[in-house]
Structures are given as C-alpha cells and as structure tokens.
DSSP file (Angstrom, degrees, kcal/mol; ACC not computed):
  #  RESIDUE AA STRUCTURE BP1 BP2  ACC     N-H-->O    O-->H-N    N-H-->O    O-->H-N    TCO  KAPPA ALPHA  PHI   PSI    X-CA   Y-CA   Z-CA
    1    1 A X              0   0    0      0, 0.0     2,-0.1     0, 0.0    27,-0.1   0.000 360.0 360.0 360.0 137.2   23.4   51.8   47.6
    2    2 A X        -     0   0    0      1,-0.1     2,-0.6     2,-0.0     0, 0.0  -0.465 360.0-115.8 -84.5 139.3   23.2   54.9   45.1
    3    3 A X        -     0   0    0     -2,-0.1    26,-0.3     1,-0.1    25,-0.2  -0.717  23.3-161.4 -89.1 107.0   21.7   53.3   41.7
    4    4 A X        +     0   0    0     24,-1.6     2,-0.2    -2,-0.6    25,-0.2   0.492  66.8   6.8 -72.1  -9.4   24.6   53.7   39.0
    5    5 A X        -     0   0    0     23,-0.6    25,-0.3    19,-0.1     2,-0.2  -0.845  57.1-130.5-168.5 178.1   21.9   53.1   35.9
    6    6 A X        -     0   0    0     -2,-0.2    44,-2.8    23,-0.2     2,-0.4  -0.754  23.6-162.9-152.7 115.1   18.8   52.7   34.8
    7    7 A X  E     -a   31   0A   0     23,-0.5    25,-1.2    -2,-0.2     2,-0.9  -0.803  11.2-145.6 -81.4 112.8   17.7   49.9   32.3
    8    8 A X  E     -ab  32  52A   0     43,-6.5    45,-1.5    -2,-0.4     2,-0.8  -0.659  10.2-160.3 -93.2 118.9   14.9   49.7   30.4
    9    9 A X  E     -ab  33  53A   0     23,-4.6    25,-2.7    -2,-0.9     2,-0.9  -0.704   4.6-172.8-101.8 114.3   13.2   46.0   29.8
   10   10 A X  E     +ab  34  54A   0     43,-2.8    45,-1.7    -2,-0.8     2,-0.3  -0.865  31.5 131.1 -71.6  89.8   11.0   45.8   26.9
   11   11 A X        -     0   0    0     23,-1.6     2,-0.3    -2,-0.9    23,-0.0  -0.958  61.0-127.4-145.5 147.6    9.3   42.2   27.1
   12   12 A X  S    S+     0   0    0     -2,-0.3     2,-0.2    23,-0.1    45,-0.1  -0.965  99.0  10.3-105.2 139.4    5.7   40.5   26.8
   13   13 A X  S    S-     0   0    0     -2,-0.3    -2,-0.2     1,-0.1    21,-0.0  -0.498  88.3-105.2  88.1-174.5    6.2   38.5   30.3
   14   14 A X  S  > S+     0   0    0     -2,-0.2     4,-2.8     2,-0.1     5,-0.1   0.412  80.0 111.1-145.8   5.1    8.7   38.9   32.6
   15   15 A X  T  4 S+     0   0    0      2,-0.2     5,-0.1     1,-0.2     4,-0.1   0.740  90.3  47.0 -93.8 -18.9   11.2   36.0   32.4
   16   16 A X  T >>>S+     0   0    0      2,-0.1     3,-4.1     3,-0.1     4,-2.4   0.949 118.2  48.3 -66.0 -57.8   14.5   38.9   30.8
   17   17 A X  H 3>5S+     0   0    0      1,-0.3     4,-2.3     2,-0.2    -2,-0.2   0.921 117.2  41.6 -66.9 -53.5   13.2   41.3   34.0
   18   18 A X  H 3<5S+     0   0    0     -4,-2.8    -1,-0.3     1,-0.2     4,-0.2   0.508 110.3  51.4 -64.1  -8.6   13.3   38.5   36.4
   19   19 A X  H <45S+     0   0    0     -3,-4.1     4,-0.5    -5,-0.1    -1,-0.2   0.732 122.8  32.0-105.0 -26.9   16.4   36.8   35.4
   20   20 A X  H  X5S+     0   0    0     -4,-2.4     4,-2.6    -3,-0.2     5,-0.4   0.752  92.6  87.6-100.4 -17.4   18.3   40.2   35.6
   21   21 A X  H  X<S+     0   0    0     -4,-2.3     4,-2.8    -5,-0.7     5,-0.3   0.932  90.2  48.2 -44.3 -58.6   16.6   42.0   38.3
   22   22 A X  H  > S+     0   0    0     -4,-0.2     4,-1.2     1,-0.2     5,-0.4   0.969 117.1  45.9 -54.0 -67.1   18.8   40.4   41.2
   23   23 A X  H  4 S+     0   0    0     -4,-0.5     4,-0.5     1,-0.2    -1,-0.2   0.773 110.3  52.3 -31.1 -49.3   22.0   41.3   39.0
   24   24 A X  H  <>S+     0   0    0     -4,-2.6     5,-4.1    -3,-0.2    -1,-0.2   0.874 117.9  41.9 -44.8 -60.1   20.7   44.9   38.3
   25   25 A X  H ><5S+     0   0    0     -4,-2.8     3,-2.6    -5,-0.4    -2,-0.2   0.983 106.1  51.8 -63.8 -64.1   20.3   45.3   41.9
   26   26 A X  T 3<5S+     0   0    0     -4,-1.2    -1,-0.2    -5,-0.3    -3,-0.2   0.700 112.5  53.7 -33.0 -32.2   23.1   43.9   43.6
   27   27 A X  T 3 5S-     0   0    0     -4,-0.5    -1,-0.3    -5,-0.4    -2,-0.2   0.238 116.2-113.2 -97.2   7.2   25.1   46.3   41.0
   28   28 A X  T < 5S+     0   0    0     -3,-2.6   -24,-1.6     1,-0.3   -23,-0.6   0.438  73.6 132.9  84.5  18.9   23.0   49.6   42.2
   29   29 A X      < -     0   0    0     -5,-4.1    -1,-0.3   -26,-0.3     2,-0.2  -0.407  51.3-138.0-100.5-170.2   21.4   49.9   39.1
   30   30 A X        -     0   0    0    -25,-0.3   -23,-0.5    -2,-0.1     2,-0.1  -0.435  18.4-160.6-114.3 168.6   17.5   50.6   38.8
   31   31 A X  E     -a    7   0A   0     -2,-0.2     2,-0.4   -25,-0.1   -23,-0.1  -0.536  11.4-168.7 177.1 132.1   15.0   48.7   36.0
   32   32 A X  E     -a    8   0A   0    -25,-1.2   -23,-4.6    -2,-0.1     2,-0.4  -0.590  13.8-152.3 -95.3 151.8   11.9   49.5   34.7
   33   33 A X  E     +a    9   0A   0     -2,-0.4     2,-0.3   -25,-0.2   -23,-0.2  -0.995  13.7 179.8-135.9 136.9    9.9   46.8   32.5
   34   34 A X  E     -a   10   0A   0    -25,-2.7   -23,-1.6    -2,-0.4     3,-0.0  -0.915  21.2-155.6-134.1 157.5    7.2   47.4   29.7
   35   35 A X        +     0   0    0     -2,-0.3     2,-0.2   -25,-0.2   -25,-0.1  -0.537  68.7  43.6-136.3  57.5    5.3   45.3   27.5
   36   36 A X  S  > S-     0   0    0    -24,-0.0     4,-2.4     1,-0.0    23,-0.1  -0.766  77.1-115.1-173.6 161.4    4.4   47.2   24.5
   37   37 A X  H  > S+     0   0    0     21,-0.5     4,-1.9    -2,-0.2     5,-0.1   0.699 113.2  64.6 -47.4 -45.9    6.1   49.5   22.2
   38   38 A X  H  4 S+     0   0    0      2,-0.2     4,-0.5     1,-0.1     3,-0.2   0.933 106.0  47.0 -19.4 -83.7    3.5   52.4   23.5
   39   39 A X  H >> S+     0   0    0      1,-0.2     4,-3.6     2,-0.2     3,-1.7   0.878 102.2  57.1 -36.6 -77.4    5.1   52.1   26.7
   40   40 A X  H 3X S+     0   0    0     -4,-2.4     4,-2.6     1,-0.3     5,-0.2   0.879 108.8  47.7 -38.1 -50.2    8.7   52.2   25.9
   41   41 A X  H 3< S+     0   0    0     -4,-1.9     4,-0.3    -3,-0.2    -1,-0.3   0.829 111.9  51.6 -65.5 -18.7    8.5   55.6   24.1
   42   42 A X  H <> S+     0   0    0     -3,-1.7     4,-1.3    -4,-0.5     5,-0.2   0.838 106.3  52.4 -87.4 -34.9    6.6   57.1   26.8
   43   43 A X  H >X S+     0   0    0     -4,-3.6     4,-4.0     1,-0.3     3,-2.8   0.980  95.1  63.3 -95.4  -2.3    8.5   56.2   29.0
   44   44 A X  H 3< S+     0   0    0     -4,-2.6    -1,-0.3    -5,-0.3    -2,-0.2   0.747 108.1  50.9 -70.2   9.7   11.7   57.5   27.7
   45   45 A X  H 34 S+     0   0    0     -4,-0.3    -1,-0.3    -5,-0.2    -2,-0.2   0.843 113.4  38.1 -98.1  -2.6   10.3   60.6   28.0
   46   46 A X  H << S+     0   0    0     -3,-2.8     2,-0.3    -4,-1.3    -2,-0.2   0.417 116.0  52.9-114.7 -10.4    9.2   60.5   31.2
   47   47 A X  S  < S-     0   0    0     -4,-4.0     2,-0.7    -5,-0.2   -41,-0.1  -0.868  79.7-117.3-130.2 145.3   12.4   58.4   32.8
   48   48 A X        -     0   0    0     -2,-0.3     2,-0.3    82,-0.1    82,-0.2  -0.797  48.6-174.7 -86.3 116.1   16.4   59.0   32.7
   49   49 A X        +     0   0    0     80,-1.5    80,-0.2    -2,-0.7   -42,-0.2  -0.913  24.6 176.6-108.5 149.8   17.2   55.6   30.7
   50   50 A X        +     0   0    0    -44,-2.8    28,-0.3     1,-0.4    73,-0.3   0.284  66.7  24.7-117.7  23.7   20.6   54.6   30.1
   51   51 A X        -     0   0    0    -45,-0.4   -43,-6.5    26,-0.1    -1,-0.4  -0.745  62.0-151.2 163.7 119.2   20.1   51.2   28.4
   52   52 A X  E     -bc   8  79A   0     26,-1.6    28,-1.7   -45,-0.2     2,-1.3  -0.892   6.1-169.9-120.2 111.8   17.5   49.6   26.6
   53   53 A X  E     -bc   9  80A   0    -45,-1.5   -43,-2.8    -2,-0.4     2,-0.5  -0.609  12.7-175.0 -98.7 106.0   16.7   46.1   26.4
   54   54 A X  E     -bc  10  81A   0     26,-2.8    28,-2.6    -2,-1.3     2,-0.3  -0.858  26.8-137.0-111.5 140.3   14.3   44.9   24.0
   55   55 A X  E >   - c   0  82A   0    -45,-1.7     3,-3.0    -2,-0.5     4,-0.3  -0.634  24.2-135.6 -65.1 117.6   12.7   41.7   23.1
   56   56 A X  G >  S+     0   0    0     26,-2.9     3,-0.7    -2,-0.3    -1,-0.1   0.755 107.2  58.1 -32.6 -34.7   12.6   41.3   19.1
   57   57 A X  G >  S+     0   0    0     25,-0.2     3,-0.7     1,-0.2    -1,-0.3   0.783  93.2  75.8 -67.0 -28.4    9.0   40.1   19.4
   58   58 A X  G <   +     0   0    0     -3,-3.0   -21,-0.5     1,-0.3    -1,-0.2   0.521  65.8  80.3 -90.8  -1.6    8.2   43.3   21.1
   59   59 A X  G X  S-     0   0    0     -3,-0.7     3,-1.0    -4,-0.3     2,-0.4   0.746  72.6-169.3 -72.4  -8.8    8.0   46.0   18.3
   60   60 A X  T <   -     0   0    0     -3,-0.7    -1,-0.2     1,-0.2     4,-0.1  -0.437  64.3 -12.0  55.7-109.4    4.4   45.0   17.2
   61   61 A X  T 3  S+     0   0    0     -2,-0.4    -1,-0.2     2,-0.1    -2,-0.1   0.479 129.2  72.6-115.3  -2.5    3.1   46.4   14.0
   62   62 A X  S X  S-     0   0    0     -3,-1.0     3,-0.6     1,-0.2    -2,-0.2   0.832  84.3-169.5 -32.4 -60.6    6.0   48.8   14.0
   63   63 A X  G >   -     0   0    0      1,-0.2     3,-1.7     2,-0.1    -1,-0.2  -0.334  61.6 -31.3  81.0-173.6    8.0   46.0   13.1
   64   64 A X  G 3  S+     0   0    0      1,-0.2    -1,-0.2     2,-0.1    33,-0.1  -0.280 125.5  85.4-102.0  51.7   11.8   46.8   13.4
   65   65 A X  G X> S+     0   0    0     -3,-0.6     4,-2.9    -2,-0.2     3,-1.5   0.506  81.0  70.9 -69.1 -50.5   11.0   50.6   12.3
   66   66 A X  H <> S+     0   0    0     -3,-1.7     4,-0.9     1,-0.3    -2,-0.1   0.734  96.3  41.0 -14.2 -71.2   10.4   50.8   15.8
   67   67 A X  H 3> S+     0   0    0      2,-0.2     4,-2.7     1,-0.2    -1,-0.3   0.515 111.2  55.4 -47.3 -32.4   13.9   50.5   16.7
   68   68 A X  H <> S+     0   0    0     -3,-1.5     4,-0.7     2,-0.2    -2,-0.2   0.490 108.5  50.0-115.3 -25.2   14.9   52.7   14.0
   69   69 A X  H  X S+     0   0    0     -4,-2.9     4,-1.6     2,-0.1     3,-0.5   0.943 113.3  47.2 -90.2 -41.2   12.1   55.7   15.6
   70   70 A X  H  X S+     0   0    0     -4,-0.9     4,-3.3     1,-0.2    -2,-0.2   0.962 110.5  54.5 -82.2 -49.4   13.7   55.3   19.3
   71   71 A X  H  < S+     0   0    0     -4,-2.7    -1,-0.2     1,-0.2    -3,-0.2   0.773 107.1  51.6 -39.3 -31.4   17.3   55.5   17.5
   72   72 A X  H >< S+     0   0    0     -4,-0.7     3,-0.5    -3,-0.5    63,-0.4   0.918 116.4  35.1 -55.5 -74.4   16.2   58.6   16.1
   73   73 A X  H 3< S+     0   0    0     -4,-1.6    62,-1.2     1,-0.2     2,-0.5   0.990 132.2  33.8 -38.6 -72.8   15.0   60.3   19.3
   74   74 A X  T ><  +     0   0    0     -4,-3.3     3,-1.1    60,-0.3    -1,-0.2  -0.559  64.7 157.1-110.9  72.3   17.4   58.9   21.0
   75   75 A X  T <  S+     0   0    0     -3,-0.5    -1,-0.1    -2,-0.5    59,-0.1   0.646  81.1  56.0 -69.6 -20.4   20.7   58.4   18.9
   76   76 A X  T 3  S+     0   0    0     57,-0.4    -1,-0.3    -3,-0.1     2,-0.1   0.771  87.0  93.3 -95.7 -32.7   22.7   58.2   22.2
   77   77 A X  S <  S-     0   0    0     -3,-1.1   -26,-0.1    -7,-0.1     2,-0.1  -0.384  74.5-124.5 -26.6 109.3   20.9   55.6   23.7
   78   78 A X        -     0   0    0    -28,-0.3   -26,-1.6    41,-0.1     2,-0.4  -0.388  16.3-159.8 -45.5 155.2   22.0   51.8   23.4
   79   79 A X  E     -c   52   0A   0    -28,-0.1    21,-3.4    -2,-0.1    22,-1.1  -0.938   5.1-170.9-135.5 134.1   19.3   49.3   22.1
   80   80 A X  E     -cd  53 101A   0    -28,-1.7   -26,-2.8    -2,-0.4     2,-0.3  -0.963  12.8-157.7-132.5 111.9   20.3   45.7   23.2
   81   81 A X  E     -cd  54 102A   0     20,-2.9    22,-2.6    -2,-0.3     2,-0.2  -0.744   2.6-151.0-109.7 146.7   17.7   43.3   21.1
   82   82 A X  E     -cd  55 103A   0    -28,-2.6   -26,-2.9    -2,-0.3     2,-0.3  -0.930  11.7-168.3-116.2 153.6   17.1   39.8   22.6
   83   83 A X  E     - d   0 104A   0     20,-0.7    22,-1.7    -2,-0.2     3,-0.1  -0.757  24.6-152.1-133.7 159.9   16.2   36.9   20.3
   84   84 A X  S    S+     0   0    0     -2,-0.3     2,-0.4    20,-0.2    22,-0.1   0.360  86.7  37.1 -96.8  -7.9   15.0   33.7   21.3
   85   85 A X  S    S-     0   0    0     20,-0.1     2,-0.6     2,-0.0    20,-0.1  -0.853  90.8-108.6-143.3 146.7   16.6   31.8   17.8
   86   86 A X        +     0   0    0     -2,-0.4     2,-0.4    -3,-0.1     3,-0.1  -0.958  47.3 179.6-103.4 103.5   20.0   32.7   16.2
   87   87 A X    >>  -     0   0    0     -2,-0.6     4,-2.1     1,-0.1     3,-1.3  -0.945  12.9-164.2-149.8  58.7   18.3   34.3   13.0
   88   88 A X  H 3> S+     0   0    0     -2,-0.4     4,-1.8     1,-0.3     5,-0.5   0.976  88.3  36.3 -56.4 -60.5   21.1   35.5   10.8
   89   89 A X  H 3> S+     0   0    0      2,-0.2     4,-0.8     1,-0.2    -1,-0.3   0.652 112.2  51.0 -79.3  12.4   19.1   37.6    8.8
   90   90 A X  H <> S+     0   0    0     -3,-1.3     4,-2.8     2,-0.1     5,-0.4   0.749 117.0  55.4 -59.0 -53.2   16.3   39.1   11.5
   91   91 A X  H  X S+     0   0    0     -4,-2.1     4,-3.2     1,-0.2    -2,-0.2   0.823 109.9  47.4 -25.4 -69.0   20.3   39.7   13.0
   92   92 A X  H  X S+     0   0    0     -4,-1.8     4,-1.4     2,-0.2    -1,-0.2   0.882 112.3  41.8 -22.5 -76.9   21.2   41.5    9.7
   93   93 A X  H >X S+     0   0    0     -4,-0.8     3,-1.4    -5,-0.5     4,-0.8   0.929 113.1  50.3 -60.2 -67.0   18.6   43.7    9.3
   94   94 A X  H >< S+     0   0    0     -4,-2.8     3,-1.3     1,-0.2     4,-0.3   0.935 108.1  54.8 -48.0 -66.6   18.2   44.9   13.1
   95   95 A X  H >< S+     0   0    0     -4,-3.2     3,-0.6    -5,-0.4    -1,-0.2   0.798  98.0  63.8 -26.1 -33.5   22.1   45.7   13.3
   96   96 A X  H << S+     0   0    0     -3,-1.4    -1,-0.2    -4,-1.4    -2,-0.2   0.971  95.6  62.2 -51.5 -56.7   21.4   48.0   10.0
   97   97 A X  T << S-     0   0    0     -3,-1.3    -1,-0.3    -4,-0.8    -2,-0.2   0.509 118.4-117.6 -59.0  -1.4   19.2   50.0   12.6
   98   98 A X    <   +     0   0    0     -3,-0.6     2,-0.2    -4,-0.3    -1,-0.1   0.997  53.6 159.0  42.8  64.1   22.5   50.8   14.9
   99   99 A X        -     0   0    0     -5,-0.2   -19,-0.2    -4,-0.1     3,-0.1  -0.470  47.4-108.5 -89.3-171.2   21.8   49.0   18.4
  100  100 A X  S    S-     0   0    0    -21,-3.4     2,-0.4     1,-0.3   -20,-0.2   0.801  82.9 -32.0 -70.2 -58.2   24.4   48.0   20.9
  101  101 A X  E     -d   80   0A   0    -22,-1.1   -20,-2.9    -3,-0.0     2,-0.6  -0.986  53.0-114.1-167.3 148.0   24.2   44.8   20.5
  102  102 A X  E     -d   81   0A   0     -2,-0.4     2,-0.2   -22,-0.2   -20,-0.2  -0.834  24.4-160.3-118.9 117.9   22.1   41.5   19.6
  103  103 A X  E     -d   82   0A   0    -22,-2.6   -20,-0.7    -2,-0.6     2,-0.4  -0.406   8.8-164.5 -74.6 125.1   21.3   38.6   22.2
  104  104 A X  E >>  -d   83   0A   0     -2,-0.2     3,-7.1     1,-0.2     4,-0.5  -0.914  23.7-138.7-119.8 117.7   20.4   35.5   21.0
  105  105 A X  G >4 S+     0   0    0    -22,-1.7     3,-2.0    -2,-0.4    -1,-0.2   0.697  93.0  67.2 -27.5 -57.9   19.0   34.0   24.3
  106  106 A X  G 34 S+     0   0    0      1,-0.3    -1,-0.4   -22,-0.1     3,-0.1   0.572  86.9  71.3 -62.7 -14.7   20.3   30.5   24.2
  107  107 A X  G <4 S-     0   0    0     -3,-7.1     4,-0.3     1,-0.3    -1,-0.3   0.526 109.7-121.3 -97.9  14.4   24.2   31.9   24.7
  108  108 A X    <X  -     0   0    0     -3,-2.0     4,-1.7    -4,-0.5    -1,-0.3  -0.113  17.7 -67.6  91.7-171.8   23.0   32.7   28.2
  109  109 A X  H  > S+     0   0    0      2,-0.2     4,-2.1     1,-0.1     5,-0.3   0.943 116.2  65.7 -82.9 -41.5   22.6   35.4   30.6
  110  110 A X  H >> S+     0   0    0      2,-0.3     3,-1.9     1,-0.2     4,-1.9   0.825  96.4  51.1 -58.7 -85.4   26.1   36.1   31.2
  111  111 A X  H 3> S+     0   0    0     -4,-0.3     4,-2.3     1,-0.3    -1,-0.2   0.755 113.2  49.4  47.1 -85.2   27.1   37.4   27.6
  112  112 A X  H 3X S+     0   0    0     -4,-1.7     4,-1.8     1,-0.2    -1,-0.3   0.860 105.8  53.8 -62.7 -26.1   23.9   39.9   27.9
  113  113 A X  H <X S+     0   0    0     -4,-2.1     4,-1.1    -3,-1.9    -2,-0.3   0.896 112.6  52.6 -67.2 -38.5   25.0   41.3   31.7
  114  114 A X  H  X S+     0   0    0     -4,-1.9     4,-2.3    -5,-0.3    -2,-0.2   0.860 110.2  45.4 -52.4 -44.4   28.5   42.0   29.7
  115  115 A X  H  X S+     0   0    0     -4,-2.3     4,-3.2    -5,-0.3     3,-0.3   0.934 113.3  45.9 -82.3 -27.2   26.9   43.8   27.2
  116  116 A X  H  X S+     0   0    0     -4,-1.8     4,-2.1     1,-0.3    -2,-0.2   0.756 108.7  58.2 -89.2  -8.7   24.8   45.8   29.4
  117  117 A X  H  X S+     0   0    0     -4,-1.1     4,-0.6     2,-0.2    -1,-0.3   0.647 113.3  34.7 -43.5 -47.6   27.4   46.5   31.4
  118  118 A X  H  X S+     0   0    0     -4,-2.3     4,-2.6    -3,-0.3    -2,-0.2   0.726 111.4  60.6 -74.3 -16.7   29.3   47.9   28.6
  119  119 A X  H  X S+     0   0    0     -4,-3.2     4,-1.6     1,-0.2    -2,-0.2   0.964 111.7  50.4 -41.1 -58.4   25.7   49.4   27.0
  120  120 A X  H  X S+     0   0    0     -4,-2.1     4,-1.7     2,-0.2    -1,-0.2   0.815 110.7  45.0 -57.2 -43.3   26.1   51.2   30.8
  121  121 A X  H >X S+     0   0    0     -4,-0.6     3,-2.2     2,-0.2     4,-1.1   0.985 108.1  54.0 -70.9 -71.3   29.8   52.4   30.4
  122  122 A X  H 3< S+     0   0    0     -4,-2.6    -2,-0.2     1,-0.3    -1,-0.2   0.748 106.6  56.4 -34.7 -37.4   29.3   53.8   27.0
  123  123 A X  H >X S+     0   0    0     -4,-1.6     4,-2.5   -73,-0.3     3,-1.3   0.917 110.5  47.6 -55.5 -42.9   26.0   56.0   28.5
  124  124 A X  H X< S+     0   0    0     -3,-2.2     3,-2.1    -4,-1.7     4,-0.3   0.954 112.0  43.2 -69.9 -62.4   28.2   57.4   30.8
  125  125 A X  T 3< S+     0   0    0     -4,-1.1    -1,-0.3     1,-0.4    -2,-0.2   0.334 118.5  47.7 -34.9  -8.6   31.0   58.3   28.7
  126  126 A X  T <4 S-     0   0    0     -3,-1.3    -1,-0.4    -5,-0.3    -2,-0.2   0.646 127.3 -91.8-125.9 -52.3   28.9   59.4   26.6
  127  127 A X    <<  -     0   0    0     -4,-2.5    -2,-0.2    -3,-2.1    -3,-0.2   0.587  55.4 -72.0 107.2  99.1   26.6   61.5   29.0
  128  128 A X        -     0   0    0     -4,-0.3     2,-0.4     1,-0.1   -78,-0.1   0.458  52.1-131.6 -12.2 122.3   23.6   60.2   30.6
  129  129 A X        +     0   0    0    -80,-0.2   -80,-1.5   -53,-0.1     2,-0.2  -0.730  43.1 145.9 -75.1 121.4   20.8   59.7   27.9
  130  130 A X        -     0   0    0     -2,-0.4     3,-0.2   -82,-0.2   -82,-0.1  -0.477  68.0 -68.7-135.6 178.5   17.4   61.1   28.9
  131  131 A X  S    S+     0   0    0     -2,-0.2     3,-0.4     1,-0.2   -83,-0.1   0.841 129.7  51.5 -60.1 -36.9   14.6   62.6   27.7
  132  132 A X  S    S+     0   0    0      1,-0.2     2,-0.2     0, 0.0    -1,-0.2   0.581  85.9  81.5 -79.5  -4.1   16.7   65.7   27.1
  133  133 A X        +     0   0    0     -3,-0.2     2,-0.4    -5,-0.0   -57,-0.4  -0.351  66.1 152.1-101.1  24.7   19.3   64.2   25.3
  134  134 A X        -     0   0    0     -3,-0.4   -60,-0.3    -2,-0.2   -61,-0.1  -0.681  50.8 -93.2 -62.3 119.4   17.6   64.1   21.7
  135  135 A X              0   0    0    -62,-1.2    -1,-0.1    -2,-0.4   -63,-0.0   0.331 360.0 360.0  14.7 140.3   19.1   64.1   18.3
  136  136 A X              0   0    0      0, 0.0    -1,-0.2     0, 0.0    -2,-0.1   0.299 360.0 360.0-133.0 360.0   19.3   67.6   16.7
C-alpha cells in the first residue's frame, strides 16, 4: 500500500507509538518515534513529516519554547501535544504556541486518530511539510 503520511511520535517510551502504529499502518501512513527533543529537530530535517505528535513531558529543559522553535521552522507543520492530566492552564499556555491540537490521554485513542487524521488533511492541503518547507 503506498504510505499517504508520515507521523512523527515524540515520547519517552513507546506506549502513544504502539497504540497507533497498527492504525497508522492499516491506513498507509508511515511513523517514526523519538525520545528527546534533539531527535525531533533532527529529524525534521532529515525526514518529510506531515504530523507531529508530541508528549508534553517531552520538551525537556526547552520547556514549551520547544514547541514554539519547531513552529518557527516549521510554521506549516501540525503539533498535536498529548497530556496525561486535563491541565487547563499547561492547555492555555501550549495552545498560545499555535499547535493542532491538545490530547488529554484519558479521552481515548479515538479523539487523537481524528485529529491526526485531520492534522494529515490539513498537510496536504496545505502542501506536504518537509525540511524544505520553512518559514521565510
């Protein structure tokens, strides 16, 4: 099956990458996993992403700047944060940053395959987001 996307999972662990990988596949799309901040910029420079899914936990000493340097680079990109706790104000603040969208785990898996699924439409529409695809 020709792969329709490419997802990026940002996590420490594996239990987001594992829960969507059959879903991902079955729907032709691809997905890469990292587990540091490092990682996640490198590899959008090195990989055609069209959707990035990051764990809140994962930004490190970045903090949610992080988010706010990949937006930058990459304005075109969706950012999909996952939360493990319904946080209004972590919520707040990370929205400010202009992602896609924010998961709070507990409303299930379903709810985030919707969003990345529209995260996915909007890349297209939009025109695949890449390394080359930077801000100017």
């Amino acid at each position: 099956m020709e792969q329709c996307g490419t997802l990026l999972i940002a996590e420490h662990g594996c239990e987001l990458s594992d829960c969507l990988h059959p879903w991902l596949i079955e729907n032709g799309h691809q997905c890469l996993k990292v587990d540091n901040i490092k990682d996640v910029l490198m590899t959008l420079q090195t990989e055609k992403v069209n959707v990035l899914v990051m764990d809140v936990s994962l930004p490190e000493s970045l903090g949610y700047d992080a988010i706010s340097i990949i937006k930058g680079l990459y304005r075109r990109l969706p950012v999909i944060v996952t939360a493990d706790e319904n946080n209004p104000e972590q919520e707040s603040r990370i929205r400010r940053k202009g992602i896609f969208y924010y998961h709070v785990k507990s409303f299930g898996v379903d709810e985030l395959m919707l969003a990345i699924s529209n995260a996915l439409m909007r890349s297209y529409s939009g025109g695949k987001v890449d390394a080359f695809t930077r801000k100017t």
